[in-house]
C-alpha positions in Angstrom: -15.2 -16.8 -21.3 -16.2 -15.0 -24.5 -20.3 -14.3 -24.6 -20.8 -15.8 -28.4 -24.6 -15.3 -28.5 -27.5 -13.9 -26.5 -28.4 -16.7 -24.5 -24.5 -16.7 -22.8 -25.5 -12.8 -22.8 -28.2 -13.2 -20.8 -26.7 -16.2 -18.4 -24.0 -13.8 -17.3 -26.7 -10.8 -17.0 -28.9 -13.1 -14.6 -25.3 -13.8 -12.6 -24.6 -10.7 -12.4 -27.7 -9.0 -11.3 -27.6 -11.9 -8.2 -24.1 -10.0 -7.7 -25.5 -6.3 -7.7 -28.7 -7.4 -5.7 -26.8 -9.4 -3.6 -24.1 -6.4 -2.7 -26.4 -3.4 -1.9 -28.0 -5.6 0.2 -24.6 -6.2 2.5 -24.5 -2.3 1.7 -27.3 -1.5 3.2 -26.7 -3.8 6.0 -23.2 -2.3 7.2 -23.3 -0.8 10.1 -21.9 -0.8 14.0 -22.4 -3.8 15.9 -22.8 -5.8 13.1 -20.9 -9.3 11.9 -19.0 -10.5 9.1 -20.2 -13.3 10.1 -24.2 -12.1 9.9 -23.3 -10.3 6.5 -22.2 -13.6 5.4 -25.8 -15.0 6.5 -27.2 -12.4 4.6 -25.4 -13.4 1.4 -26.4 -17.5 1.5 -30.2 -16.3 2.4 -30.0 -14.1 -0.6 -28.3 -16.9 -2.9 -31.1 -19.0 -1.6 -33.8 -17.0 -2.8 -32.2 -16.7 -6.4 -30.8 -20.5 -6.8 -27.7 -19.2 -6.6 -24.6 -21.1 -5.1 -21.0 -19.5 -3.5 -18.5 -20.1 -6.2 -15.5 -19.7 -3.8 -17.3 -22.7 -1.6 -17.7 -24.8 -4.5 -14.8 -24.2 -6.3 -12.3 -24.0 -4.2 -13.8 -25.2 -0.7 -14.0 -22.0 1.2 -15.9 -21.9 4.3 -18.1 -18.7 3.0 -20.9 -17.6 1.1 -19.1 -14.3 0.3 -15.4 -13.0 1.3 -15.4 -9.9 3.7 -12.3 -8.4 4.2 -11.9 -5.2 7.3 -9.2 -2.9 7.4 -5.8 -4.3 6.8 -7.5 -7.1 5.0 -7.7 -6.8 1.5 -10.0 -10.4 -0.3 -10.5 -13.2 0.4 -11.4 -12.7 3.8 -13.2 -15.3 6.2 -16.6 -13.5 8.1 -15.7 -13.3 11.5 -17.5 -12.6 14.7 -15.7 -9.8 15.4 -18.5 -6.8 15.4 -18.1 -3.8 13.0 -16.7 -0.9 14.7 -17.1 3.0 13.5 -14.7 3.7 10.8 -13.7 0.0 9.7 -13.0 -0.4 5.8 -15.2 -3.3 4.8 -15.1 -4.9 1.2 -17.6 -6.9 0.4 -16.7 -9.8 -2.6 -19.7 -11.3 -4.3 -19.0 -14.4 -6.1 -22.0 -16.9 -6.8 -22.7 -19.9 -9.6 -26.0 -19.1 -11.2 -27.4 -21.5 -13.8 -23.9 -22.2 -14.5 -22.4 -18.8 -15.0 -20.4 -17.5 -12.3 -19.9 -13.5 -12.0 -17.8 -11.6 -9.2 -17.8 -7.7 -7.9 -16.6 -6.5 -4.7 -17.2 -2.9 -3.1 -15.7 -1.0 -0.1 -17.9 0.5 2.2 -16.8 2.4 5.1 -18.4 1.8 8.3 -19.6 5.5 9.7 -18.0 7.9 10.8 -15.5 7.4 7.9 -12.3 8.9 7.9 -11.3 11.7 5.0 -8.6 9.3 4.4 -10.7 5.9 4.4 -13.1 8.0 1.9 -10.7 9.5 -0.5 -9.0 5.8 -0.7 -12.4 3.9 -1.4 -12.7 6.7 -4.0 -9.1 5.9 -5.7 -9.9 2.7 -6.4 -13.8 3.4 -7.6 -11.6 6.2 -9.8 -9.6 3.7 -10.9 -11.8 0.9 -12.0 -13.4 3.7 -14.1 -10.0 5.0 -15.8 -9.2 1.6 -17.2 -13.4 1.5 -18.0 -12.4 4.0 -20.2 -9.1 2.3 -21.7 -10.6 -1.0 -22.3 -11.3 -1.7 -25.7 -11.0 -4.7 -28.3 -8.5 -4.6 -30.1 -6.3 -3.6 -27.4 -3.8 -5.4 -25.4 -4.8 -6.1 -21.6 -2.2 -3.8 -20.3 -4.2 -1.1 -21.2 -6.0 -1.8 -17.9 -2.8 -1.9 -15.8 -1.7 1.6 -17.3 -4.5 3.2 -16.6 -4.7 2.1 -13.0 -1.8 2.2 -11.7 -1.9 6.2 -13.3 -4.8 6.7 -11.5 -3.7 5.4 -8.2 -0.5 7.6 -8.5 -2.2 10.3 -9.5 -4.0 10.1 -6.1 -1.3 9.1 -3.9 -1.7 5.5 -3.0 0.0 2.3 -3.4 -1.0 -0.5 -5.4 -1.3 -3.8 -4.1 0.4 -5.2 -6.6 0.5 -9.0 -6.1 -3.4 -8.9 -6.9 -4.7 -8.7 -10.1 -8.2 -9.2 -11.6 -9.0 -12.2 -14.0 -11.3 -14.2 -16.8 -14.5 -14.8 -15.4 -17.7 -16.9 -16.3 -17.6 -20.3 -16.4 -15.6 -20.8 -13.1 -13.7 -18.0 -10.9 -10.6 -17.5 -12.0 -10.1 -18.2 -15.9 -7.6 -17.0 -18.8 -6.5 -13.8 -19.4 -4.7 -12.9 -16.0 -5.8 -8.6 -15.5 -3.1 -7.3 -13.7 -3.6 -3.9 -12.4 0.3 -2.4 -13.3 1.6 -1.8 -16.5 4.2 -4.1 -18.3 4.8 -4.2 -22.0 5.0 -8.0 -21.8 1.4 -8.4 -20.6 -0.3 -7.7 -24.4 -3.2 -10.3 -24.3 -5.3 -9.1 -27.1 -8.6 -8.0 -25.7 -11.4 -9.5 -27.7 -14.9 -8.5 -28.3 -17.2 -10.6 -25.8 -14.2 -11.3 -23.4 -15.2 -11.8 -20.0 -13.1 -10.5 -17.2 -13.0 -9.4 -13.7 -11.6 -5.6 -13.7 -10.5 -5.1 -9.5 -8.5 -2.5 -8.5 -7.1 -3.1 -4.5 -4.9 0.2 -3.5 -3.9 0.4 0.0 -2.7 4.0 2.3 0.6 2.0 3.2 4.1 2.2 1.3 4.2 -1.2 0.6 3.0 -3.0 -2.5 3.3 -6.2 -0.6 0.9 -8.7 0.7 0.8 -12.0 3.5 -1.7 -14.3 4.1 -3.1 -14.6 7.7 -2.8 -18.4 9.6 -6.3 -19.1 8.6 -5.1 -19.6 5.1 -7.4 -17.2 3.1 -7.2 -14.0 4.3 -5.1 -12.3 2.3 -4.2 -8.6 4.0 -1.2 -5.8 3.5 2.3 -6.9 4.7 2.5 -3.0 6.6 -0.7 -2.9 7.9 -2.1 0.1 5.7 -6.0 0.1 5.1 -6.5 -0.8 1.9 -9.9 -1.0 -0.5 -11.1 -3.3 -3.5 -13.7 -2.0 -6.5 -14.3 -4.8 -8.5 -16.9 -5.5 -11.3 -17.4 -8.4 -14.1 -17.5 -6.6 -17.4 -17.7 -7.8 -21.0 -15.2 -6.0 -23.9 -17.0 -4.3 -26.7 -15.3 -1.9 -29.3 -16.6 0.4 -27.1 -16.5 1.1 -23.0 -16.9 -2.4 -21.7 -20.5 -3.7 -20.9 -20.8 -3.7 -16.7 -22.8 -7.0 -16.2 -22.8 -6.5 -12.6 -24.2 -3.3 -11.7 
């Protein structure tokens, strides 16, 4: 999607404030003891209050109002009833239909007592959202993005799950230009004031840049069973740092 005029402006600023309501709620509501599945809950009472639908469920049939994702998992992961357990890495991917805009974010939140290493890698890929935040610019070709990730995640010392890549977002989920989060001199998409895209960084403490998907069909979590995290927001190009639409 490209936001033309203020009215699209405003559509994807009323999605995306569902998004960032929706996810410090789930934040808030992390915690021992507690369900996927009840976080889930959480997230259709939410969309409820705000007329908001789950994109994934409508779209693509998921059983979900919101993907969470715990340890090994990286997206697209089906709540379970599994309870939370001290030091679990939980990302949290927010995805509803408002008024017919659709806007996406996902955060990683670590389930107390974190780990040093659970916090420094839910800080490499918060760091690394924010490097190619500072990248991003029209005019520029998408791998921009790619670069400065995948620098920031070496920098830190983790792997990039490289398979995943971040997206055009608005009218549906998933739309043109493909984000990925590596750098290849092919991928020159011109960035374009308005643009609409998904920005969603997913590092991992394994060696491997590898993914499976589990037998449930969705869950999509790292082939060597390193933890791995997800920052993700929706995010409109300007000539300047990108507008965050769902913060």
């Amino acid at each position: 999607m490209t936001i033309t005029n203020e009215q699209e402006l405003r559509g994807m600023q009323r999605a995306g404030q569902v998004v960032a309501e929706t996810l410090q709620a789930l934040r808030e509501a992390v915690a021992p003891g507690v369900t996927p599945a009840e976080l889930d809950a959480l997230a259709g009472d939410l969309f409820a209050r705000r007329h908001a639908t789950s994109a994934p469920r409508e779209v693509y049939g998921a059983p979900v109002n919101v993907f969470i994702s715990v340890n090994d998992d990286i997206v697209h992961g089906l709540p379970t009833t599994r309870p939370l357990q001290p030091g679990d890495v939980v990302k949290l991917d927010v995805t509803p239909f408002v008024d017919g805009y659709v806007a996406d974010a996902a955060i990683t939140v670590v389930v107390p007592p974190a780990s040093p290493v659970a916090l420094r890698l839910v800080a490499c890929a918060e760091a690394a959202f924010w490097a190619a935040m500072n990248a991003a610019r029209a005019g520029q070709p998408v791998n921009v993005i790619g670069r400065a990730v995948e620098r920031e995640v070496a920098r830190r010392g983790f792997s990039l799950l490289r398979e995943l890549q971040g997206h055009g977002v608005g009218r549906t989920i998933h739309e043109a230009p493909d984000v990925p989060n590596f750098y290849h001199p092919a991928f020159r998409t011109p960035l374009r004031e308005g643009m609409v895209i998904a920005v969603e960084p997913m590092v991992s403490t394994g060696r491997s840049s590898r993914t499976r998907t589990r037998r449930d069909g969705w869950t999509i979590r790292t082939r060597d069973g390193g933890l791995a995290a997800h920052y993700e927001h929706t995010v409109m190009i300007t000539r300047g740092q990108p507008l965050i639409l769902t913060a």
